[in-house]
VOPAGU-2260 file (C-alpha; in pm, 1 decimal, decimal comma):
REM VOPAGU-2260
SITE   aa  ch    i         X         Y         Z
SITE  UNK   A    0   -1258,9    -371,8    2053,6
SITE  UNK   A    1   -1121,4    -700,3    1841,7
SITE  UNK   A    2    -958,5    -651,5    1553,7
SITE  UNK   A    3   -1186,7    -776,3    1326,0
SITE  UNK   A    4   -1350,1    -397,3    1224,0
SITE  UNK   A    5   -1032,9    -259,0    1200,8
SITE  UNK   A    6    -928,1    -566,2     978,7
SITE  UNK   A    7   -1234,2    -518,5     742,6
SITE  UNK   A    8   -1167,1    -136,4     711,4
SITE  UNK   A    9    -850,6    -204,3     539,3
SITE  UNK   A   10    -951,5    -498,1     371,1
SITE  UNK   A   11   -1219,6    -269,7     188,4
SITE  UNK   A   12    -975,5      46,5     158,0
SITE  UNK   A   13    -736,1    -187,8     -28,0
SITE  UNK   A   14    -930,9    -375,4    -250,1
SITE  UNK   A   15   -1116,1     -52,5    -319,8
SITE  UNK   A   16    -777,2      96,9    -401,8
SITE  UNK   A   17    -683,2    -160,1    -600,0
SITE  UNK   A   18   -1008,7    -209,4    -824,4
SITE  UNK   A   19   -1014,6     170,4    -814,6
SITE  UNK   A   20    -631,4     227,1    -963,5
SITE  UNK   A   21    -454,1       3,0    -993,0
SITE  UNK   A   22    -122,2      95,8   -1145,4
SITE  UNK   A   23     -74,7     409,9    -866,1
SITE  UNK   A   24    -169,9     106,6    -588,2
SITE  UNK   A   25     102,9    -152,3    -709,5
SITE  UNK   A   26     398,1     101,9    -770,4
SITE  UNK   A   27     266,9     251,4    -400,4
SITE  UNK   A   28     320,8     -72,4    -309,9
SITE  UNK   A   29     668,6    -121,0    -444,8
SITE  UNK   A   30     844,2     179,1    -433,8
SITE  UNK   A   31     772,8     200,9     -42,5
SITE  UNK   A   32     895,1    -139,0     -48,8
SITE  UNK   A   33    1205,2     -32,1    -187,6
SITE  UNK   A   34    1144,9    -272,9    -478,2
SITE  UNK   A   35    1130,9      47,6    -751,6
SITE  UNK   A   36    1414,2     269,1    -775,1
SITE  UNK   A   37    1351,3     614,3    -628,8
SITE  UNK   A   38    1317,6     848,0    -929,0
SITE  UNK   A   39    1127,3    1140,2    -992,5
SITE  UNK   A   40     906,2     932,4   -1239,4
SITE  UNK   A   41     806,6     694,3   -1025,2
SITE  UNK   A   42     705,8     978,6    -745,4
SITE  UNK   A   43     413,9    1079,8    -955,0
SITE  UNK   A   44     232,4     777,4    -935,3
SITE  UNK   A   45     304,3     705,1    -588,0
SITE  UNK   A   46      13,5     798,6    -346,6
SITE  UNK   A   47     155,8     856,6      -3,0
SITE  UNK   A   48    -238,0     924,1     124,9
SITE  UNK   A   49    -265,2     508,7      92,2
SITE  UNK   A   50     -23,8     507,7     364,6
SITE  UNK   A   51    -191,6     680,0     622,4
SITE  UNK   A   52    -186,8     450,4     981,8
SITE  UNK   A   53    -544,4     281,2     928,7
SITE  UNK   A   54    -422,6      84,2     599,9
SITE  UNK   A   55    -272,0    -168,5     767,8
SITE  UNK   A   56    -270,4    -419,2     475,5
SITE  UNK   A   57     -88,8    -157,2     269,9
SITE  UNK   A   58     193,4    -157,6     575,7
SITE  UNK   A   59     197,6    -545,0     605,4
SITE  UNK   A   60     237,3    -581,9     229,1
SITE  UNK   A   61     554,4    -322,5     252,7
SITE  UNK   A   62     712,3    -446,5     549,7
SITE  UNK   A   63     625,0    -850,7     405,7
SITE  UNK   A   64     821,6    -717,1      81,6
SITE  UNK   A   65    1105,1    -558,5     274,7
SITE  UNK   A   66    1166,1    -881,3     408,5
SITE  UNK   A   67    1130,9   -1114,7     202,6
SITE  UNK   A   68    1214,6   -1023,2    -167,5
C-alpha cells in the first residue's frame, strides 16, 4: 500500500471541507492549533469530526501551526 490513496483521501476530504464551510474549517484549524483562545464561542464552530485519524492534512496543518507560528 503507498501512500499515495491515503494522500488523495485527505486531499479531497479537505478541500471538500474547505469549499464546503469554510469558516467552521479555518477556526477547526486554529483553535486546535492553539492559535484561537479557548472560549465557549469559538467551541461552536469547531468540528472535532474533521479530526478523525484519516485527515491527515488537517493534523499536519495543526501540528505545522504548533510549531511554527
Amino acid at each position: 500500500m503507498s501512500l499515495t490513496p491515503l494522500m488523495f483521501r485527505s486531499v479531497v476530504r479537505l478541500v471538500t471541507s474547505i469549499v464546503d464551510e469554510p469558516a467552521v474549517s479555518v477556526t477547526t484549524i486554529l483553535y486546535y492549533s492553539e492559535l484561537l483562545p479557548h472560549n465557549i464561542f469559538l467551541e461552536r464552530m469547531v468540528r472535532r469530526q474533521l479530526l478523525d485519524r484519516g485527515n491527515y492534512l488537517f493534523h499536519f496543518l495543526i501540528n505545522f501551526l504548533r510549531c511554527f507560528w
